[in-house]
N, C-alpha and C positions, 0 to 999 in steps of 0.2 A: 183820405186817399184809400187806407184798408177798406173804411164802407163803403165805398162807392165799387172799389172791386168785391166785393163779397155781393152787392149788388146787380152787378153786371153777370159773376158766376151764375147766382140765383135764377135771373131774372127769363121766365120764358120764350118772351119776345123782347130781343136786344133791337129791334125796328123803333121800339116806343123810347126809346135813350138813345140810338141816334140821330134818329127823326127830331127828341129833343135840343139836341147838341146842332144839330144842321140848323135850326129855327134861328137861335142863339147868334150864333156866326152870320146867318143872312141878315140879320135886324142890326146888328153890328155893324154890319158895312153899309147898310142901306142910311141908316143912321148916319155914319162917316159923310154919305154924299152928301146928306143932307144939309150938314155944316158946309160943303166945301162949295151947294150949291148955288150962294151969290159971291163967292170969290176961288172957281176954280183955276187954277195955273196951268201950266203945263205938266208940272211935277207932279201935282194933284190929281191932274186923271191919269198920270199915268201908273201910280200910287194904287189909282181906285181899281184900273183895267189890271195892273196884275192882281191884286186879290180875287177879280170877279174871274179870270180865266183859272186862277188856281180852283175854285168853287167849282167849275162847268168841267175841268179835267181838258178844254180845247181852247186853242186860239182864238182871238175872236176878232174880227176885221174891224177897223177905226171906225167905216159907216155905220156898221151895225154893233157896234158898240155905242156909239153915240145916239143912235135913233132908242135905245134900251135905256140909256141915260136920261133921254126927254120924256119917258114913262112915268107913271105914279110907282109911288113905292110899293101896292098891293101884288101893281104890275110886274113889278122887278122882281119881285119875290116870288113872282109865277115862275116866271121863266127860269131862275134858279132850281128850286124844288121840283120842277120839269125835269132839266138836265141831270139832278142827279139820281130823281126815280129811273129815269129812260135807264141809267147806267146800273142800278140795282135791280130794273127787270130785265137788265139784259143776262146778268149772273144767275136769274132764277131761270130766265128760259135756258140757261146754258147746263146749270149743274143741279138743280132746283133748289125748293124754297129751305127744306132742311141744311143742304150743304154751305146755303146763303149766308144765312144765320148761325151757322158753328163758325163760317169764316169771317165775321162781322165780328162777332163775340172774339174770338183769337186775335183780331189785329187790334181790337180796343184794347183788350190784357195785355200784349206783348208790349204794347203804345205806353200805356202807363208805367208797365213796370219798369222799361227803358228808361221813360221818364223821371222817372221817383228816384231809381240809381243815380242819373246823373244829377237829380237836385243834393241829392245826401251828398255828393262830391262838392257841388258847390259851395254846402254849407261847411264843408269838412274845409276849403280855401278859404273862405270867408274868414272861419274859425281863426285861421293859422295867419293871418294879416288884419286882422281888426285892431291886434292891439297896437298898431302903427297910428291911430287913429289918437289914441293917448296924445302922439306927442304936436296933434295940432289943437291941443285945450278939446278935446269931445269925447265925452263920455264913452271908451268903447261898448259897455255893455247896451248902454241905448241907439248906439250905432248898429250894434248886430241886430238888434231885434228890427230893428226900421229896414235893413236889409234885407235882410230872412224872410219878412214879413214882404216886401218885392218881389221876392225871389217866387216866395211859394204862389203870389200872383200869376208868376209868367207862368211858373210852371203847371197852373189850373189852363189856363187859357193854350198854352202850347198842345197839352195832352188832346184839348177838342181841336183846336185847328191840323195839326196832324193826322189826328182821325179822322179827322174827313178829307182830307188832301189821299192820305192812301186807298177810302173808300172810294174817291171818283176815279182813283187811278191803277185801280186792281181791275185783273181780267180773269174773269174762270176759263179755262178748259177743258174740255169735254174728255173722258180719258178712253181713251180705242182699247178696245178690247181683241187682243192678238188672240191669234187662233194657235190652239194647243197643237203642237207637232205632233202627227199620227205617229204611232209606232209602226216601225220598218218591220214586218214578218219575214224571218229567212229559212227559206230551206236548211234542213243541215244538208252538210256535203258530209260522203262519205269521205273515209281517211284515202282510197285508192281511185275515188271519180276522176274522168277524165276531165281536163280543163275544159270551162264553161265558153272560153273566147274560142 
């Protein structure tokens, strides 16, 4: 986890570890239909429609959800990394490309480090109820580690799916630049002028 963030600090262009991490998460899901595609349910596409609307940042209508579903996978895959570039040049034409990329960078670090706190918590409960595990015949120690070892799973996979959940659903704004208030030039008045009204 440290090097993957010392990484991300380092790295130039945070586009090439996004772009990475988005690939990942589309092949994934693309993958999922793939399985579900000679026995899907109803549960199942609907399973599949919420992960692809969380990807796209919008709703997306049964027909044309389903006309996207009878696609090739190269096809599906367009269409996603469409919608989420359209949404990352939309923050460049808004703020540009430098402020893009410090704020890509900032939501991956804050993502993870949130993340990584709350794994240490989990593993800190885990810690404090494993030994309960004792008293159904099971090794706690090898109980924790098969856990832990779960845990730090989800918690790989959460940090990208997050991140890319908050990339499609960030919006830059353009910041207005207020106009400085002239200073008011007063006459002095003498101490004995007569009144101005």
């Amino acid at each position: 986890i440290f090097e993957q963030r010392l990484g991300v600090i380092r790295n130039p262009n945070i586009y090439n570890v996004v772009n990475d991490i988005f690939d990942e998460i589309v092949e994934n899901l693309i993958s999922e239909i793939q399985n579900y595609k000679d026995n899907f349910n109803v549960n199942s596409k609907k399973l599949i429609k919420t992960k692809t609307e969380r990807l796209c940042g919008t709703k997306i209508s049964d027909d044309e959800f389903s006309s996207w579903l009878e696609k090739g996978g190269s096809d599906q895959k367009e269409f996603l990394v469409e919608q989420f570039n359209q949404r990352r040049n939309a923050r460049i034409a808004t703020a540009g490309d430098e402020i893009n990329k410090d704020v890509e960078k900032r939501i991956f670090l804050q993502n993870l480090d949130y993340e990584w706190r709350s794994h240490l918590q989990y593993l800190e409960q885990l810690r404090q109820v494993i030994g309960l595990r004792g008293y159904g015949q099971k090794n706690p120690l090898d109980e924790y580690k098969r856990e832990s070892f779960n845990l730090f799973k989800d918690l790989l996979s959460k940090i990208k799916e997050n991140l890319i959940m908050f990339l499609v659903n960030v919006q830059l704004a353009k910041e207005e630049s207020t106009p400085q208030p002239q200073p008011i030039l007063q006459e002095k008045i003498s101490r004995n002028a007569t009144c101005t009204c």
